[in-house]
Each structure stands twice: as C-alpha cells, then as structure tokens.
KOLLO-485871 format. One record per residue: residue in one letter; x, y, z of N, C-alpha, C, O in turn. Coordinates in steps of 0.02 Angstrom, whole numbers, plus 50000, padded with zeros to 5 digits. Each point is the difference from the previous one (the first is absolute). Example, Ala and Ser with C-alpha at 12.3 -4.5 7.8 and 13.67 -1.06 7.14 Angstrom:
BEGIN
A506604971650390499555005950000500455006050000500524999950033/S499305005449931500425005950003499615005550037500255005550008/
//
This chain:
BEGIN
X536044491743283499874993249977499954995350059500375000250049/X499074995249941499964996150068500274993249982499594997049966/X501044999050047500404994349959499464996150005499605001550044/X500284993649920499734993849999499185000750031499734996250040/X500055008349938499194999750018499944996649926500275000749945/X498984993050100499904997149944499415002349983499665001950048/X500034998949882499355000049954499564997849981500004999249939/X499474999050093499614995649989499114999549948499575004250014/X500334992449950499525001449950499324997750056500024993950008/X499565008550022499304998950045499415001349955499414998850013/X500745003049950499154999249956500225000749937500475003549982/X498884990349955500205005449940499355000649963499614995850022/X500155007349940499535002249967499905000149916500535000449971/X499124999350005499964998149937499415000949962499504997550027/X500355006149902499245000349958500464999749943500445004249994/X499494991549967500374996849942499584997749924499414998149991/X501035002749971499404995549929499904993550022499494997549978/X500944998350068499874994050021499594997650069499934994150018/X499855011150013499764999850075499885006150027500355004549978/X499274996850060499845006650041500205000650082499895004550040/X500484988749970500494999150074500324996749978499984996749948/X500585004450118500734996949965499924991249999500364995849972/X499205003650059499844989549994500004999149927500384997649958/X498935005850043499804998549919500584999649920500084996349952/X500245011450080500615001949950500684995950014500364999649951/X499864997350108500344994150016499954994149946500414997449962/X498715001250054499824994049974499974998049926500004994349977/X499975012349986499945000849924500734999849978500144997449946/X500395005450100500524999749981500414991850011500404998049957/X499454998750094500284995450004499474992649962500094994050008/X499365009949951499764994349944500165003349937499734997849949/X500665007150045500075002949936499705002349954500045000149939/X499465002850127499395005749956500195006049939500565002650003/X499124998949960500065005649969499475004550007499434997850003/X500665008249999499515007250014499695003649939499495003249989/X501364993649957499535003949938499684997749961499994994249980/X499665011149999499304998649966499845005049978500255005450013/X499114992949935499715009349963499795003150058499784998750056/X500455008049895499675005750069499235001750003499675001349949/X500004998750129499294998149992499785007150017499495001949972/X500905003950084499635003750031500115008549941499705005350004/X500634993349966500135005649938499754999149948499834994149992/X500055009449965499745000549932500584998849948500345004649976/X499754987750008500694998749947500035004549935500545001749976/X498835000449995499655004849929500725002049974500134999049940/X500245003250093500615007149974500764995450042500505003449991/X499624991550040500704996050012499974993849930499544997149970/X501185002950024500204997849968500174992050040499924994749971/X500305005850088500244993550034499435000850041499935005350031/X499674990349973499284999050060499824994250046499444998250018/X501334998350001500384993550053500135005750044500085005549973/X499984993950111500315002150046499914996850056499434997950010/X501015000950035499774998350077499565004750040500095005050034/X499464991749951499385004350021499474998450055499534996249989/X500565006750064499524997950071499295000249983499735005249983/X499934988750023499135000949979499794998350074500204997050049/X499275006749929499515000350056500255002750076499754997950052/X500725006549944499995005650080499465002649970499855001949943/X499834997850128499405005750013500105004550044500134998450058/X499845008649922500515004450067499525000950035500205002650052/X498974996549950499705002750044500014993650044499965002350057/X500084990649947500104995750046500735002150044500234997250050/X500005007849918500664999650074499955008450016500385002650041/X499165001149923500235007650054499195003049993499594997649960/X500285007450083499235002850006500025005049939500455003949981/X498924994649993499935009149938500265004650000500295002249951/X499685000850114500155007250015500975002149986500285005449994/X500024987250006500735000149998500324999749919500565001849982/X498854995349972500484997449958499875006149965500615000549994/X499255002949987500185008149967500905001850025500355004049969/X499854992650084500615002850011500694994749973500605000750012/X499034994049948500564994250000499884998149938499504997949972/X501145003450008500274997249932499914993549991499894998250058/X500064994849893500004994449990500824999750038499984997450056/X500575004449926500574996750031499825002050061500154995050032/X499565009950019500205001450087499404993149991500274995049976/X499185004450037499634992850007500174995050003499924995950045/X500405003549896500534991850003500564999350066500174995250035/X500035013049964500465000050061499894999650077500414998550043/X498875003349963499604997750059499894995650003500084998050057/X499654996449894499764994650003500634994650034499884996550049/X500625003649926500574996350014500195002050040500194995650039/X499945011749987500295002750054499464993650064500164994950030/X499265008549965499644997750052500294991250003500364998050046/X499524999849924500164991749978500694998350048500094995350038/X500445011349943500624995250053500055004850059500464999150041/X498945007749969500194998550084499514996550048499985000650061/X499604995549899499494995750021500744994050022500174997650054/X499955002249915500534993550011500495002850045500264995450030/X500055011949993500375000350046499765003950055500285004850027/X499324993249983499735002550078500154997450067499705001550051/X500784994549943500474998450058500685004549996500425001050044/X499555001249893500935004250010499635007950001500345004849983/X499024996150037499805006449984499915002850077500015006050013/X499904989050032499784997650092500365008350011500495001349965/X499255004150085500555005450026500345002649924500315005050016/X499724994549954500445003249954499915008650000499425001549986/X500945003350024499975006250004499895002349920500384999349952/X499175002850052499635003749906500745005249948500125000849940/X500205001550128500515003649964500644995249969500345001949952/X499734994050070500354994650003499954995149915500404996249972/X498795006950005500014994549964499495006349928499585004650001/X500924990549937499905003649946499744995749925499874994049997/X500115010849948499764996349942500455000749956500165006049996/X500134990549969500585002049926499544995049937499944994050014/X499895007449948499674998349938500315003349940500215005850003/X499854989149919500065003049960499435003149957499484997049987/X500665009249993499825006049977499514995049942500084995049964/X499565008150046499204998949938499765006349977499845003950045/X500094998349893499585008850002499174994649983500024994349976/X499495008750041499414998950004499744999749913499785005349977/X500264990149989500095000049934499184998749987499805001149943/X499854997250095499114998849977499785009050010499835003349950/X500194999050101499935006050010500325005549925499675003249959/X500794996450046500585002449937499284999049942499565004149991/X500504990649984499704997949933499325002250013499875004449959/X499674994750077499375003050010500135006849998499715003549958/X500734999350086500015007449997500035004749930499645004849987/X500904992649972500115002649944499574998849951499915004049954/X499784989850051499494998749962499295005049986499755002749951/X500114996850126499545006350033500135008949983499515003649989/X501044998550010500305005749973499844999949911499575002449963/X500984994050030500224998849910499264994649961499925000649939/X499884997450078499694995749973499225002050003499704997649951/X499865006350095499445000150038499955008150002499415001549994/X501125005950014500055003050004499765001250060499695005150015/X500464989750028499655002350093500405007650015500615000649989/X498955005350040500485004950024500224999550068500315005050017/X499604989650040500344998050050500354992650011499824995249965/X500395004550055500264995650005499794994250101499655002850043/X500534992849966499664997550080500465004350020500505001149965/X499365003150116500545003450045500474995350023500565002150015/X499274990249993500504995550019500454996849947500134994050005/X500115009549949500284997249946500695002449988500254998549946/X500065004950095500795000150013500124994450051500474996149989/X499115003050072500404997450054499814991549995500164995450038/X499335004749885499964991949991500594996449938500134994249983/X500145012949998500544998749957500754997850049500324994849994/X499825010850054500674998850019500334993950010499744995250028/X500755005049951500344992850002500004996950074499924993950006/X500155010150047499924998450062499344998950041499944998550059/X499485003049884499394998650014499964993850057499745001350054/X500544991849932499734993250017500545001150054499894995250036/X500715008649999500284999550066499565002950026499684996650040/X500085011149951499535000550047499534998150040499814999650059/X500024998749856499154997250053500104994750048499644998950049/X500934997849928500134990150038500205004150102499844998250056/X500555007549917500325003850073499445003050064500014999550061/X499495003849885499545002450026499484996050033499735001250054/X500134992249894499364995550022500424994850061499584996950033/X501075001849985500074996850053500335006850035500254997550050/X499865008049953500275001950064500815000049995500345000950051/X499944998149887500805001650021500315008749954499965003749951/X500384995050120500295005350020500535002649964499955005649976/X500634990750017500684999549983500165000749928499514998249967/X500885003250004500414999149922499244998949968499624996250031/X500165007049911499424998149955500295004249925499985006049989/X500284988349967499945003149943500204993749933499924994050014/X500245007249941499824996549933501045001849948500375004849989/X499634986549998500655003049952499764996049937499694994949988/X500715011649967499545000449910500894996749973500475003950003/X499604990749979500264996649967499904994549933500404995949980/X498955005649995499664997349941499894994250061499834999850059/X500444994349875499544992250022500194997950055499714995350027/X500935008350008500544997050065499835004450065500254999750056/X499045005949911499815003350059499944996750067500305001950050/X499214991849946499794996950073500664993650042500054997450056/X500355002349881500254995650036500785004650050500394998850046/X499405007249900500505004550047499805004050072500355003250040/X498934995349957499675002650042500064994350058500055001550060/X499954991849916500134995350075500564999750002500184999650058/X500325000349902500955000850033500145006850010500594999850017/X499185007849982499775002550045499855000250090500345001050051/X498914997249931499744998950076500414995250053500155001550058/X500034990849899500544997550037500585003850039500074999550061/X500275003749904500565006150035499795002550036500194998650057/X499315006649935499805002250060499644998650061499945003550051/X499804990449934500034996750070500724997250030500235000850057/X499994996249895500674996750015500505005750050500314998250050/X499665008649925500215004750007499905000650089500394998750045/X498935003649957499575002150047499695005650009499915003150053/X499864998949871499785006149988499294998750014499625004150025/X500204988849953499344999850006500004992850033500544997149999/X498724998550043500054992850035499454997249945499834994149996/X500025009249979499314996349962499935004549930500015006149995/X499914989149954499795004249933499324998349942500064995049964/X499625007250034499744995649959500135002949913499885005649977/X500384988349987500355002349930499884996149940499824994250005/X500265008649937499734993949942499805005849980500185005350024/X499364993649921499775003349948499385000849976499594998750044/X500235002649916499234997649942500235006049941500445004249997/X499074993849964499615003749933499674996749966499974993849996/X499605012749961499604997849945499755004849951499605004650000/X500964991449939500035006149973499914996449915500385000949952/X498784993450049499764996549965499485008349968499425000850019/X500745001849957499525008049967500154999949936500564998249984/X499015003449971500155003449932500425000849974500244997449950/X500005009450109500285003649966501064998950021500485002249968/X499484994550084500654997750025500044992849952500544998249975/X498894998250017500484994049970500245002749898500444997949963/X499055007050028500285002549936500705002749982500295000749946/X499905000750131500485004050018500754993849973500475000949961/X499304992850085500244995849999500244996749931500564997849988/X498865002349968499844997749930500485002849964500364996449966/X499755011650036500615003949951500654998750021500495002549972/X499524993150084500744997150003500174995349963500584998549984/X498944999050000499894992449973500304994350018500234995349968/X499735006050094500254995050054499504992050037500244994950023/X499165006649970499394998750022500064989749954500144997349946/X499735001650097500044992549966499144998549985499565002050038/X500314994149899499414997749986499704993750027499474998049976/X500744999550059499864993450023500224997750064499594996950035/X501005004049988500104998950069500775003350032500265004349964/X500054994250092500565001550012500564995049998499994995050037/X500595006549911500484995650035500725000749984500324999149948/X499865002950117500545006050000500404994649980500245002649950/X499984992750052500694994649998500004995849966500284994650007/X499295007649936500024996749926500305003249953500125006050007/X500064990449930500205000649951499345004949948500025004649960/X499414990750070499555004049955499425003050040499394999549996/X501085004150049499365004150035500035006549955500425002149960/X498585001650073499795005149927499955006950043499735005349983/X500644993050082499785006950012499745001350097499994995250037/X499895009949980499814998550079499165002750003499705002949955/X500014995150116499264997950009499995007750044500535002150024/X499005000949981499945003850045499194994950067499504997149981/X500675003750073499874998250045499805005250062499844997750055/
//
C-alpha cells in the first residue's frame, strides 16, 4: 500500500440518451433533460413497455472503419467512443506513462444486440451458421478489451458483473488500485445496450418496466426505465 497517494479524475467520456460527450450529457443534466422517449431503433410490434433511454442517432460508421465493426458489439462502441472522449482529455497524465503500468476495469456488458440477432438468425431464420465473431462480441469483457487494445495498455484489463452497481464498482475498484499502486493510470466506467427485443421482453416478465417515465423516490412511481 502506498499511504496517501492521491487519485485523480483526468478525463471523462460520455454517449448518453442525453448527449454523445460528456459537455452535452453535463448540460442536459444540469437543465434537467430527459432521455426517455419511445423506442425508435427496434421494432416496438411484440414490447409491451416501448419508453426507454434511448441513444438516437450514433452512427458507428462515423467513429470506426468497415472492416472493424463486424468485431464490435453496440456496448464495446459506446465503450470506445467515451473511452476515446476522456483520454482525449488526459493526455497530459498519459506524457511517459509506461503501457504496463496502465490498465482498463469496466463493468461487465454481455453483447445483447449480437445475442438477439444471433438467436433470432438460428431460431427464427433457421440460419445454419452463425457470424465467426459472435462469441467474442458477446463476452462481457468484450468493451475492456477493445478500449486496452485500441490505446496500448498493458496492465490489469478486465470487467466486474455486479448487475446495475457493475460500473460504479468498476471505478471504486480502479481507484484502489491505483491508490494501491498496482496500477498509475486506469481507464474505468462502463457502457451497455441492451435496448433488443428480446432482453427488454425479458425485462417485461418482471413486470418491473415503468410505462411512462422513472421515479425512483416517489410515492407513485410505476416502475424502472431501461437505458
């Protein structure tokens, strides 16, 4: 343990129902934007609840070349996108930094667009193959990789599966181990998107799913938003 090393936040990143950088998603939050809304990029036909915080208009081919996105799930994308976003912002704490030195902790996403297309494609289509990239766009650790691989770090790379408290366990986490001195640099946080068919139906038989909006600290709230 190294006493009193301090922790410092140098970049942050952000693709949100309210913004696609963290300004934007700042700015919605501190006018008291809301994200939800009907869902536009799914086919509502077969949900019962068809409100979600729902990101419109990413275009994945404005942020990665053709030849890549066969390998990236909707959640690893989001996770590049933001990744990139806050080490754009810390490229003064990045100066010399040794690659081994520096790692990724993210919470766990399984690749739920991939998932639902896939089975769809099997069960639904009777496809007899399936894409060859369709385990490693599922793994929950999908979006550390790629964030590890596309800058170059070296150090600690992996994903903790704690449901909704995944990412924030993933930055009190990474904190420690810098704090520690296991690692000098982390980049940590989260994503998903797991706005599909067949996961929000999933959602639906809980009957948890609110029809109209979120609001956890009411008397007459109907339920939670998936986002």
């Amino acid at each position: 343990m190294i006493d009193g090393r301090r922790v410092a936040v140098t970049g942050i990143g952000a693709v949100a129902a309210i913004g696609q950088n963290a300004r934007s998603v700042w700015t919605g939050i501190t006018e008291g934007a809301c994200g939800i809304r009907p869902i536009a990029n799914i086919s509502t036909d077969r949900l019962t609840v068809t409100r979600a915080a729902e990101i419109i208009g990413f275009d994945p081919s404005a942020h990665f070349e053709a030849r890549r996105l066969p390998m990236l799930d909707r959640t690893s994308q989001l996770a590049l996108v933001a990744a990139r976003q806050a080490m754009e912002g810390a490229q003064a704490a990045l100066d010399g930094l040794e690659p081994a030195r520096a790692g990724v902790v993210l919470g766990a996403a399984i690749g739920q667009e991939t998932f639902d297309s896939s089975y769809k494609a099997l069960y639904g289509e009777n496809a007899k193959r399936l894409h060859p990239m369709t385990v490693p766009r599922i793994m929950p650790n999908a979006p550390a990789s790629h964030v590890s691989m596309e800058f170059g770090l070296r150090g600690p790379c992996f994903s903790t599966a704690s449901a909704c408290a995944s990412s924030s366990h993933a930055i009190g986490l990474a904190f420690h181990m810098i704090r520690s001195g296991m690692m000098d640099v982390a980049v940590t946080g989260g994503s998903d998107a797991s706005i599909v068919v067949g996961f929000m139906k999933a959602w639906d038989a809980l009957r948890v799913l609110s029809p109209d909006t979120c609001r956890p600290f009411s008397k007459d709230r109907t339920g939670l938003v998936i986002g």
